[in-house]
ROMIKE-449391 format. One record per atom (N, C-alpha, C): residue in three letters; x, y, z; residue number from 1; atom name. Coordinates in steps of 0.001 Angstrom, whole numbers, plus 500000, padded with zeros to 6 digits. Example, Ala and Ser with C-alpha at 12.3 -4.5 7.8 and 13.67 -1.06 7.14 Angstrom:
BEGIN
{r:ALA; x:513190; y:494310; z:507800; k:1; a:N}
{r:ALA; x:512300; y:495500; z:507800; k:1; a:CA}
{r:ALA; x:513200; y:496700; z:507800; k:1; a:C}
{r:SER; x:512850; y:497750; z:507080; k:2; a:N}
{r:SER; x:513670; y:498940; z:507140; k:2; a:CA}
{r:SER; x:512900; y:500030; z:507870; k:2; a:C}
END
This chain:
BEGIN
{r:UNK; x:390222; y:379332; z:517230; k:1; a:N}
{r:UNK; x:388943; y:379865; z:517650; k:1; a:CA}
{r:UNK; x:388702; y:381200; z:516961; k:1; a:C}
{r:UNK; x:387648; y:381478; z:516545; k:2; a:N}
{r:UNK; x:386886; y:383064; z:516090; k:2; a:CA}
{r:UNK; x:386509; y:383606; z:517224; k:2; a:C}
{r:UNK; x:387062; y:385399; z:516588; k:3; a:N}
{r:UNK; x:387026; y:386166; z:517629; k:3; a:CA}
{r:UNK; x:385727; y:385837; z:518354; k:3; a:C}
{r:UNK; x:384487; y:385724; z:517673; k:4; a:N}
{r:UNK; x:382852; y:385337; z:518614; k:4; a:CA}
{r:UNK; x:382830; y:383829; z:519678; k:4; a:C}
{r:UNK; x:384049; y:383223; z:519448; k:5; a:N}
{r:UNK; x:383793; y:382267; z:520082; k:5; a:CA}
{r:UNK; x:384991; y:382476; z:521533; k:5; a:C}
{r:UNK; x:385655; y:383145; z:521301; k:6; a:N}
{r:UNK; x:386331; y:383872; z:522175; k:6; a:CA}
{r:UNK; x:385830; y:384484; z:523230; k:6; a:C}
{r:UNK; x:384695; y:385394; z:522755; k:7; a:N}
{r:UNK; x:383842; y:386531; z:523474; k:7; a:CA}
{r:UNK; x:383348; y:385934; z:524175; k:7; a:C}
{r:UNK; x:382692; y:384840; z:523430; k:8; a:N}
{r:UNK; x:381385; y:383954; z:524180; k:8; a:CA}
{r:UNK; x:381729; y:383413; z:525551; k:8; a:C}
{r:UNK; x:383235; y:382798; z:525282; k:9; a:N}
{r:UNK; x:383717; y:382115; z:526176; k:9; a:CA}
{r:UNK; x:384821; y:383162; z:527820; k:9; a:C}
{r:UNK; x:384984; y:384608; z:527130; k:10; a:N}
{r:UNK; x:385364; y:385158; z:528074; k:10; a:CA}
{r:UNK; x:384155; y:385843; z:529194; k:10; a:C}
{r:UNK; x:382825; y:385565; z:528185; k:11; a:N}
{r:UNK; x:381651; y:386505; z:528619; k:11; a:CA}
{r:UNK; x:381284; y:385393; z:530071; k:11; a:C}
{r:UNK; x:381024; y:384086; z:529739; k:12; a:N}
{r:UNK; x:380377; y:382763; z:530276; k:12; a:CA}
{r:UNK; x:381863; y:382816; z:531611; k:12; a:C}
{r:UNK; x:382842; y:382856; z:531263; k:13; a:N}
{r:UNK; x:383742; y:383057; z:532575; k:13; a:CA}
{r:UNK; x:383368; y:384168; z:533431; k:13; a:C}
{r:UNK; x:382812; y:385599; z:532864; k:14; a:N}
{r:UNK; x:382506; y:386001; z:534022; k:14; a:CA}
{r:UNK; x:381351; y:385865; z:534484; k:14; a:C}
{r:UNK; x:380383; y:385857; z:534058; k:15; a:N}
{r:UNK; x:379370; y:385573; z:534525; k:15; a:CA}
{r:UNK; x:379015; y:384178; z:535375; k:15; a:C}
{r:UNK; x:380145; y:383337; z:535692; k:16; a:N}
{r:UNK; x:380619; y:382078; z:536426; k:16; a:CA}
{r:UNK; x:381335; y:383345; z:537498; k:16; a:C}
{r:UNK; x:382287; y:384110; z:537572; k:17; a:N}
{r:UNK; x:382854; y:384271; z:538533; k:17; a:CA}
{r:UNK; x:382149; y:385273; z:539185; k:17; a:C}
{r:UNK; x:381592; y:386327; z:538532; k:18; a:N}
{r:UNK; x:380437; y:386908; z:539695; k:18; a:CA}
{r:UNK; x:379093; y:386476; z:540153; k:18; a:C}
{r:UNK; x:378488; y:385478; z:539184; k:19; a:N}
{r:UNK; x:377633; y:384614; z:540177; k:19; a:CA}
{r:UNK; x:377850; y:383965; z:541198; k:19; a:C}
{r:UNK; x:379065; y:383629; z:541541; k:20; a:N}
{r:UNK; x:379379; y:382633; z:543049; k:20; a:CA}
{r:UNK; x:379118; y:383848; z:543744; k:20; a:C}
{r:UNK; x:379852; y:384310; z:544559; k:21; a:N}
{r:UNK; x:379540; y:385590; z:545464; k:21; a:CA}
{r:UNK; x:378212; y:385866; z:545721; k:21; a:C}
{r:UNK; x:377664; y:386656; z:544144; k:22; a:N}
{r:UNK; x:376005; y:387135; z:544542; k:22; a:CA}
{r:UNK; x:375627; y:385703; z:545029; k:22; a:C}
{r:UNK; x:375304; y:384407; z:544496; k:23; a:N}
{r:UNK; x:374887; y:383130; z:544891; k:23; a:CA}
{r:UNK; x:375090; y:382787; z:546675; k:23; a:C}
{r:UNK; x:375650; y:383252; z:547009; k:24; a:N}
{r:UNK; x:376428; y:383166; z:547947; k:24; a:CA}
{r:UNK; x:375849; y:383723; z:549257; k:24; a:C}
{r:UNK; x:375451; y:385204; z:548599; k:25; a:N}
{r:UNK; x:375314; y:386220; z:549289; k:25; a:CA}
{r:UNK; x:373318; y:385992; z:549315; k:25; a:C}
{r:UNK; x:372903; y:385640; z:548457; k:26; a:N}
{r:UNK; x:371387; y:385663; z:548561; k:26; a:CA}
{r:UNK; x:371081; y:384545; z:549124; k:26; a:C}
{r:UNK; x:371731; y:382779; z:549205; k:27; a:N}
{r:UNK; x:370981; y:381745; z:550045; k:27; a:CA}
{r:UNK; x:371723; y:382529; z:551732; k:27; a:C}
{r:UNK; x:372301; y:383403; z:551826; k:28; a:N}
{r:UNK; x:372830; y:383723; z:553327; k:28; a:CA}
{r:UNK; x:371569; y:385139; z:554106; k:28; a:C}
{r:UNK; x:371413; y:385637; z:552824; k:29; a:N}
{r:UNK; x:370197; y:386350; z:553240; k:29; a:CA}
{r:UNK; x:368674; y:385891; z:553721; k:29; a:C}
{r:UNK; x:368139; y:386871; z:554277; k:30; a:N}
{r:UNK; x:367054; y:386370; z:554851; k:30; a:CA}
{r:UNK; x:365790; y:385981; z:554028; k:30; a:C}
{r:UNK; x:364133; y:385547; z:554186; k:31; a:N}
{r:UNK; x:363619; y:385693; z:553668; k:31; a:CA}
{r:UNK; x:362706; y:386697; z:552399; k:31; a:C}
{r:UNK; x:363009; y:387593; z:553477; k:32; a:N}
{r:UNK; x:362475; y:388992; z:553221; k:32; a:CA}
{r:UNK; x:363539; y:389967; z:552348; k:32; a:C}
{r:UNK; x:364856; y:389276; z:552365; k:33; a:N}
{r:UNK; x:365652; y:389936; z:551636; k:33; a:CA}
{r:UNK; x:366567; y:390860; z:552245; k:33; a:C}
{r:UNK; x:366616; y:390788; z:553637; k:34; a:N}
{r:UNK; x:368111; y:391538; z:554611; k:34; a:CA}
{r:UNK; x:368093; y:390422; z:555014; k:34; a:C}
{r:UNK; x:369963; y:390642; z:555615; k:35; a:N}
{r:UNK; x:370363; y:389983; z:555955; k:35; a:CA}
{r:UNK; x:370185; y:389841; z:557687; k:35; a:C}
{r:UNK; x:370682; y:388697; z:558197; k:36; a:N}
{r:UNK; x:370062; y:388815; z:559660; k:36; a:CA}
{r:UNK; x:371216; y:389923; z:560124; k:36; a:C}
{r:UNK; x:370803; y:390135; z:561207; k:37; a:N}
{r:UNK; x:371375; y:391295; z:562064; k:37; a:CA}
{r:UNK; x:372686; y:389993; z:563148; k:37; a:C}
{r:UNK; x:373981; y:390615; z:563420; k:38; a:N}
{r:UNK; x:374744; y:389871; z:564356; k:38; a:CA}
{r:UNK; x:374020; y:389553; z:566159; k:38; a:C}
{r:UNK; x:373571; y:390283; z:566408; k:39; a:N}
{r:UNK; x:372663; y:389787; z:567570; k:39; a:CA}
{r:UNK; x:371369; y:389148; z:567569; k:39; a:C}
{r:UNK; x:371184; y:389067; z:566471; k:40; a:N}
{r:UNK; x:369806; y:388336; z:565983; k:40; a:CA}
{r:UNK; x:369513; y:386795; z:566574; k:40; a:C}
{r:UNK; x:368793; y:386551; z:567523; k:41; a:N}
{r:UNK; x:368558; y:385522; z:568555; k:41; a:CA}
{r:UNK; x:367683; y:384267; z:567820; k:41; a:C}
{r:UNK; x:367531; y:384441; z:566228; k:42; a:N}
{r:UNK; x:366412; y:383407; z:565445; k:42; a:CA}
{r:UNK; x:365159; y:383925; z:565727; k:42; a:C}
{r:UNK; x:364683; y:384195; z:566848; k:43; a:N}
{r:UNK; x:363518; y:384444; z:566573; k:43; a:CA}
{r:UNK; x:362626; y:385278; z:565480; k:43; a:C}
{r:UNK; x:361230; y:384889; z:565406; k:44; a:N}
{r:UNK; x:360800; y:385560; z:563545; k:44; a:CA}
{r:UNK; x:359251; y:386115; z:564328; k:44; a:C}
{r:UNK; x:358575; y:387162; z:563698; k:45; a:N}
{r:UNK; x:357656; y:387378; z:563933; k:45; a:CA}
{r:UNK; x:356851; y:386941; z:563008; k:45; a:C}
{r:UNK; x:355954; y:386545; z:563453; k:46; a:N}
{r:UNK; x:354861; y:386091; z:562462; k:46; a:CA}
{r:UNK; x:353332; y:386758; z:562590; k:46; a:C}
{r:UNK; x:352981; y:387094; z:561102; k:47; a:N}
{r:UNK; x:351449; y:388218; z:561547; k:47; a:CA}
{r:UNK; x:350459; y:387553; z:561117; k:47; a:C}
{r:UNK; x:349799; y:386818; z:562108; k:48; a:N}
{r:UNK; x:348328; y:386774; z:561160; k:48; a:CA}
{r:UNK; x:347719; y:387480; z:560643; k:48; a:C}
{r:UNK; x:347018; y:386227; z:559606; k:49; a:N}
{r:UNK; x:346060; y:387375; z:558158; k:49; a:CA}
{r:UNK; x:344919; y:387293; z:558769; k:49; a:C}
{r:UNK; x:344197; y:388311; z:558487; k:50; a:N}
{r:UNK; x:342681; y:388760; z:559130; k:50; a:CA}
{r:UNK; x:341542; y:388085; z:558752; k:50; a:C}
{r:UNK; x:340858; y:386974; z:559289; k:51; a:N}
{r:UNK; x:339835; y:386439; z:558711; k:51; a:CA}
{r:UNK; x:338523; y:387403; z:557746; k:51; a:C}
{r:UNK; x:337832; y:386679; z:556882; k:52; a:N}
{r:UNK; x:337368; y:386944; z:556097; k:52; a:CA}
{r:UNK; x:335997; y:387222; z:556744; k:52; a:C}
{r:UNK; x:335847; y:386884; z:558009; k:53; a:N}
{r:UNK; x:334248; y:386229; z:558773; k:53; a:CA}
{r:UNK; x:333790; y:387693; z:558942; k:53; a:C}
{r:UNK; x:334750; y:388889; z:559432; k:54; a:N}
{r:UNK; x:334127; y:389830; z:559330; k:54; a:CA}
{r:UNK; x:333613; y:390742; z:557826; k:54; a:C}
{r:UNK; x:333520; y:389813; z:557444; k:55; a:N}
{r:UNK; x:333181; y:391035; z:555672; k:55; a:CA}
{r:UNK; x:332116; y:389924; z:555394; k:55; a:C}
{r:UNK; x:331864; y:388610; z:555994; k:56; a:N}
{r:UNK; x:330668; y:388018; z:555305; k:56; a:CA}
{r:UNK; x:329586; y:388012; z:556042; k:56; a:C}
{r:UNK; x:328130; y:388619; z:555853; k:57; a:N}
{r:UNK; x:327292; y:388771; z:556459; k:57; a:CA}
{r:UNK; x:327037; y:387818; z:557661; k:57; a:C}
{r:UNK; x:326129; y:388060; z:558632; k:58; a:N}
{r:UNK; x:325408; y:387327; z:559886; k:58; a:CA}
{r:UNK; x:324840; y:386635; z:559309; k:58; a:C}
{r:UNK; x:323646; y:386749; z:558080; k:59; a:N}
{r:UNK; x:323065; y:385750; z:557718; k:59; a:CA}
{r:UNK; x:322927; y:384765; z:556494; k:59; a:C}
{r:UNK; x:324557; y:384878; z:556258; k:60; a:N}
{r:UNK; x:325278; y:384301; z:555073; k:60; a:CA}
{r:UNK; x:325346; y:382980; z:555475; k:60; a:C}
{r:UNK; x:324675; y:381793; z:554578; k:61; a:N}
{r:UNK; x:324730; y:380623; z:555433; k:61; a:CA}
{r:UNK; x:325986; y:379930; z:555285; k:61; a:C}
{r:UNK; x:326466; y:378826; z:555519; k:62; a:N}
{r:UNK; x:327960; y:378229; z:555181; k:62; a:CA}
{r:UNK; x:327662; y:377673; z:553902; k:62; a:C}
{r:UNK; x:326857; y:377296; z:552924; k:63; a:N}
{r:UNK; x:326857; y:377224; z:551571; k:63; a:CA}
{r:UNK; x:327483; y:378552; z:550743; k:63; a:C}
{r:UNK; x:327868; y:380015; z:551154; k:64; a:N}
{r:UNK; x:327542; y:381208; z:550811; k:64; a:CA}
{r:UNK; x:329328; y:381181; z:551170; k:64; a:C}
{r:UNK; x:330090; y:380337; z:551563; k:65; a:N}
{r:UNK; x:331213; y:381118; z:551870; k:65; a:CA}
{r:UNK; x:332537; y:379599; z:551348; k:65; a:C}
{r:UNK; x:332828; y:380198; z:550049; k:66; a:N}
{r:UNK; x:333206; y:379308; z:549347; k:66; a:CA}
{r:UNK; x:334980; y:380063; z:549487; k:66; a:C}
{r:UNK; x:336036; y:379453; z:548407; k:67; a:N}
{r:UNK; x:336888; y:380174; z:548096; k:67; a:CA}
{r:UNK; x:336784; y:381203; z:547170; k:67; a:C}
{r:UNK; x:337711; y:382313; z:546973; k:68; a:N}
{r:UNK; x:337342; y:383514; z:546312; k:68; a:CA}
{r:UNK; x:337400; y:383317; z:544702; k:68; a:C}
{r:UNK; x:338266; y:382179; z:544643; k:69; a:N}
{r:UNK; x:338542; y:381994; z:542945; k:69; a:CA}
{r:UNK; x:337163; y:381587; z:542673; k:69; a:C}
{r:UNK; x:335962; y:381539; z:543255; k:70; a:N}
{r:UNK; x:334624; y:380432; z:543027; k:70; a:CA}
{r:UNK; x:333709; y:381382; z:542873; k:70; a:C}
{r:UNK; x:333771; y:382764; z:543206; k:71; a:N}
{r:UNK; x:332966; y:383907; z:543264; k:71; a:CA}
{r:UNK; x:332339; y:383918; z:542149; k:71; a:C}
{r:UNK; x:332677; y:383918; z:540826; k:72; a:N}
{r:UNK; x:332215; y:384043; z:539630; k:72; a:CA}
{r:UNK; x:331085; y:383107; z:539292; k:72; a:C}
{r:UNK; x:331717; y:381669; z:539250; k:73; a:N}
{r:UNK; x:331150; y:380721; z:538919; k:73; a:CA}
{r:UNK; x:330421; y:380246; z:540122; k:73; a:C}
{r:UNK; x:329737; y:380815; z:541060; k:74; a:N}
{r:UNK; x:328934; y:380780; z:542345; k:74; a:CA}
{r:UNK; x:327657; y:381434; z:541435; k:74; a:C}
{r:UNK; x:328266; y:383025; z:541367; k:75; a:N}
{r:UNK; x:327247; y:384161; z:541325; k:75; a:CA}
{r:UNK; x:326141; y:383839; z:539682; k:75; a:C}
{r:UNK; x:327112; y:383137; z:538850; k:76; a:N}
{r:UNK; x:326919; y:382366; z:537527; k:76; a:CA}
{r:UNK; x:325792; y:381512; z:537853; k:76; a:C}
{r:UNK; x:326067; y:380470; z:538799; k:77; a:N}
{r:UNK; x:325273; y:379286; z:538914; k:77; a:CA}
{r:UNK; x:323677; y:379950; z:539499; k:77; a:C}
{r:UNK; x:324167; y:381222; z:540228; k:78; a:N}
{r:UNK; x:322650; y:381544; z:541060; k:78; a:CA}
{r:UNK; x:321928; y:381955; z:540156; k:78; a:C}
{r:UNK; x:321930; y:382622; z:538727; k:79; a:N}
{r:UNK; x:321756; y:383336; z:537580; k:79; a:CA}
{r:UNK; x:321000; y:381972; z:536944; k:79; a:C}
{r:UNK; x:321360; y:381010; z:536949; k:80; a:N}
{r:UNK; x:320859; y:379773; z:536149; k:80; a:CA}
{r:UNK; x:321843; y:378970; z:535449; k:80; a:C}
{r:UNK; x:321287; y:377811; z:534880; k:81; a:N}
{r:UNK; x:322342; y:377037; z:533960; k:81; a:CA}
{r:UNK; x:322752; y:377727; z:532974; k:81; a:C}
{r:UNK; x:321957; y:378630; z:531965; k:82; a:N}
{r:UNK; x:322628; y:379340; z:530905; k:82; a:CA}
{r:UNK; x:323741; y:380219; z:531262; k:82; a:C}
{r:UNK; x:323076; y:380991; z:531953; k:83; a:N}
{r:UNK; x:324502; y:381949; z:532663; k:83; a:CA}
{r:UNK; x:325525; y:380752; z:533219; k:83; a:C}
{r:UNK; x:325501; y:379974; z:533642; k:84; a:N}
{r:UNK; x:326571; y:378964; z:534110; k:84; a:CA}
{r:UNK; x:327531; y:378133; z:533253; k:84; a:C}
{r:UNK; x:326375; y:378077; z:531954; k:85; a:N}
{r:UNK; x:327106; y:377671; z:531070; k:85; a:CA}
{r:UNK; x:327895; y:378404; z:530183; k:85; a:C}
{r:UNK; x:327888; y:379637; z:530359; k:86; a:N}
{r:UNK; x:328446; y:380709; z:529459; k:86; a:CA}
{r:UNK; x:329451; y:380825; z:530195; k:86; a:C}
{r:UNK; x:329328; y:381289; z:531352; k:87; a:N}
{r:UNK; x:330566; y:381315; z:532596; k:87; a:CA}
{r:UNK; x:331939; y:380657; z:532290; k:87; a:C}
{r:UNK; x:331198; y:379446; z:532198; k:88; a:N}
{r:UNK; x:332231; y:378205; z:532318; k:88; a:CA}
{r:UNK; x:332943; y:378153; z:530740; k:88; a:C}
{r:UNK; x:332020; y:378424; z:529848; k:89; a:N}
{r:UNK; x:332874; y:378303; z:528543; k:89; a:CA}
{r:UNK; x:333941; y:379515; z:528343; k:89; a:C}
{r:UNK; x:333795; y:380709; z:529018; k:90; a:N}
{r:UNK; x:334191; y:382113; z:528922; k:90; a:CA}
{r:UNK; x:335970; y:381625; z:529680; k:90; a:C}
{r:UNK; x:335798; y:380763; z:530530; k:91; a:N}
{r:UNK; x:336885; y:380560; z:531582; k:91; a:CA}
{r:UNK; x:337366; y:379196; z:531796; k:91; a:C}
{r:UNK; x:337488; y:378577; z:530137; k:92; a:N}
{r:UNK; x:337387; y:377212; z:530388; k:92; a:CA}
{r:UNK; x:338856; y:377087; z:530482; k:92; a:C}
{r:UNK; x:339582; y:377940; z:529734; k:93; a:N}
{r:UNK; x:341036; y:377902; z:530038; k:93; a:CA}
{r:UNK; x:341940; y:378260; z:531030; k:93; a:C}
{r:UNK; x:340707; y:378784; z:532278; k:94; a:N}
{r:UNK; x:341728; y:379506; z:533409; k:94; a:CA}
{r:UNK; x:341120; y:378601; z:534365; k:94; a:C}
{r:UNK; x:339957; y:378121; z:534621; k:95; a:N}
{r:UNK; x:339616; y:377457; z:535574; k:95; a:CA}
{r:UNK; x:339532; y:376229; z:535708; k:95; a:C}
{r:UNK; x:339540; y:375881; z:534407; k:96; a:N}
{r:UNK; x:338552; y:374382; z:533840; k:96; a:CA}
{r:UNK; x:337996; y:373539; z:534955; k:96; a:C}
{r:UNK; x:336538; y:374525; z:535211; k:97; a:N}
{r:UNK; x:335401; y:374427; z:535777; k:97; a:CA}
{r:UNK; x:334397; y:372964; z:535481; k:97; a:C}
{r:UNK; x:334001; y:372670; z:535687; k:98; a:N}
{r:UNK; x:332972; y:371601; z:535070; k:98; a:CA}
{r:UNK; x:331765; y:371970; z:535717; k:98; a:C}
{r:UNK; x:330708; y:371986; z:534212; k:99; a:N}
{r:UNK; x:329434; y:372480; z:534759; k:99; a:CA}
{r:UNK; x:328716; y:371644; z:535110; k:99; a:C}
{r:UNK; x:328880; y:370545; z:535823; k:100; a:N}
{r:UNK; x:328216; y:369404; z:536646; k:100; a:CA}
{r:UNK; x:328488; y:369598; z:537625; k:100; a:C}
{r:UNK; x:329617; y:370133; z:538377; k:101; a:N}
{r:UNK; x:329860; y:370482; z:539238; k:101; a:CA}
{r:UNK; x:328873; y:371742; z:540002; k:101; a:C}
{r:UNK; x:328714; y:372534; z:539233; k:102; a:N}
{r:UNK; x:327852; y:373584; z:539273; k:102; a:CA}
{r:UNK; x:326538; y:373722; z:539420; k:102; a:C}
{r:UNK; x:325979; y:372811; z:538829; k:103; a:N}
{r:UNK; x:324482; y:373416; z:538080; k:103; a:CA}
{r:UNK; x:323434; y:372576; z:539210; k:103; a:C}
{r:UNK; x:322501; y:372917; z:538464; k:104; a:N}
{r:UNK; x:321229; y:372625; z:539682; k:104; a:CA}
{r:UNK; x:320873; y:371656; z:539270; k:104; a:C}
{r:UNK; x:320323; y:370819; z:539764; k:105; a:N}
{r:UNK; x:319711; y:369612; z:539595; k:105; a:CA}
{r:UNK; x:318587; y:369990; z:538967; k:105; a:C}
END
């Protein structure tokens, strides 16, 4: 063997013998990343997230309250088909939108 194939192979042993442990040690940890506490009874708190209903107007109708990734291509479509169609070509690689989906009759 060459000294590099040596290295390689003493490097790959440790990095086998201190990954068990850490491995070990993180599926035993918690979600959040501590570990549980010894009197820890399971129980978990859980927080609800704050609805959105208070930030959207009283006279926002339910057509008006879409998901947030849609904001763009909403505010696009109200602008007209050109703006909709620009929209959609601008973001065809992040959304791939379809402007039939969109547009006005």
């Amino acid at each position: 063997m060459h000294l590099n194939q040596k290295r390689l192979v003493l490097l790959s042993g440790a990095v086998i013998v201190f990954a068990g442990p850490v491995s070990l040690a993180y599926a035993a940890a918690e979600p959040n990343g501590q570990t549980a506490a010894p009197n820890d009874t399971g129980a978990r708190v859980v927080l609800a997230e704050q609805s959105n209903a208070s930030a959207v107007d009283d006279n926002a109708t339910m057509a008006d309250r879409y998901p947030d990734y849609q904001r763009g291509v909403r505010q696009a479509a109200r602008e007209g088909n050109e703006a909709l169609r620009r929209y959609i070509w601008r973001t065809r690689m992040i959304y791939n939108f379809q402007f039939r989906d969109f547009a006005r009759e």
